[in-house]
C-alpha positions as CSV (number, residue, x, y, z in Angstrom):
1,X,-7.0,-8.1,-5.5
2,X,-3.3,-7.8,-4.4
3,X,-1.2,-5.9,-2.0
4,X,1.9,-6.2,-3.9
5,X,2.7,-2.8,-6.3
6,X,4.0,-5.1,-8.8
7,X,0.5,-7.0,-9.7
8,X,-1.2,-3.5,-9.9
9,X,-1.8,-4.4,-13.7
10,X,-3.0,-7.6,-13.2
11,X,-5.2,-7.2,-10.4
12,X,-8.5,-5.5,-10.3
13,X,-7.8,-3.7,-7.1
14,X,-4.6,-3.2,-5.1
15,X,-4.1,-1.4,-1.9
16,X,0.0,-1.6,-1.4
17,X,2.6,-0.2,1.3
18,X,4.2,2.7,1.5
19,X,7.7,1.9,1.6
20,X,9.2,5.4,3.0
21,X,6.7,4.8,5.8
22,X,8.7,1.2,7.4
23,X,12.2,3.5,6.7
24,X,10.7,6.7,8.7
25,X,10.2,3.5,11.7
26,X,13.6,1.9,11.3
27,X,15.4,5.2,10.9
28,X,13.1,6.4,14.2
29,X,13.7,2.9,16.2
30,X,17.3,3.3,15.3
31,X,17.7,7.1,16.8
32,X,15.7,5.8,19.9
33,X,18.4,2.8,19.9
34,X,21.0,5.5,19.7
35,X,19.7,7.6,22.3
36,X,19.6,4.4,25.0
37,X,15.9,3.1,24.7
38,X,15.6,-0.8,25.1
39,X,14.6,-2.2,21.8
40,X,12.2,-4.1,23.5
41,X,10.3,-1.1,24.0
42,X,9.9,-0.4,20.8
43,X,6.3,-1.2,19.6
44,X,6.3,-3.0,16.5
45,X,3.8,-1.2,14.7
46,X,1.1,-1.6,11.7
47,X,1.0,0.1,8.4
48,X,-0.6,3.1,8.5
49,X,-0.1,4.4,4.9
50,X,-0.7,3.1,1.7
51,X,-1.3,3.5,-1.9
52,X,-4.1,2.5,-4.0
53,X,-4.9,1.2,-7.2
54,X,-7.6,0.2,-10.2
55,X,-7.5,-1.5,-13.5
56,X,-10.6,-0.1,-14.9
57,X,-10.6,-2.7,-18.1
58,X,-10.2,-5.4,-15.7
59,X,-13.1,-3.9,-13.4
60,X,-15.2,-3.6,-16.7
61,X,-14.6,-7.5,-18.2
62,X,-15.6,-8.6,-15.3
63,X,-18.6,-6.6,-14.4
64,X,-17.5,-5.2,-11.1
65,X,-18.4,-1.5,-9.8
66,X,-16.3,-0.1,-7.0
67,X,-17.5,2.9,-5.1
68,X,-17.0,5.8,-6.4
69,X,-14.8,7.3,-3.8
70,X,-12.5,4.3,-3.9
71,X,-12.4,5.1,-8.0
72,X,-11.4,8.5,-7.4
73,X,-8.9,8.1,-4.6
74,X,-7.1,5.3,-6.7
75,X,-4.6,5.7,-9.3
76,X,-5.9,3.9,-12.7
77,X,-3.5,1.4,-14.4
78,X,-3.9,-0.3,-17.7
79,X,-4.1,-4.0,-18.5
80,X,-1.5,-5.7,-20.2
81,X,-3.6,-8.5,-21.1
């Protein structure tokens, strides 16, 4: 498993960021900023979005079965090994 996009086809299973979703925060910290709000008010906040993958060969070679909801909710990528 991994959290980093580019493992996704080396890893059975990777559930990555969202990038767009830290820019929306620092573009939205920076008009609050702007605006006269204390940057120590600003929450620091947890990812919320994210993107998931599979590698059905690797899933197969190493006998592992994920839900089927995960399955269908995740993009597929192919091995290179």
């Amino acid at each position: 498993m991994t959290n980093y996009d580019w493992m996704v086809d080396y890893a059975m299973l990777a559930v990555t960021k969202v990038a767009e979703e830290q820019g929306e925060w620092a573009a939205e910290s920076a008009l609050a900023i702007l605006n006269g709000e204390n940057p120590s008010h600003i929450p620091i906040v947890v990812n919320r979005r994210w993107d998931l993958f599979v590698n059905p060969a690797l899933l197969d070679k190493a006998h592992v079965r994920l839900p089927r909801h995960l399955l269908q909710k995740a993009v597929k990528v192919g091995s290179r090994g």
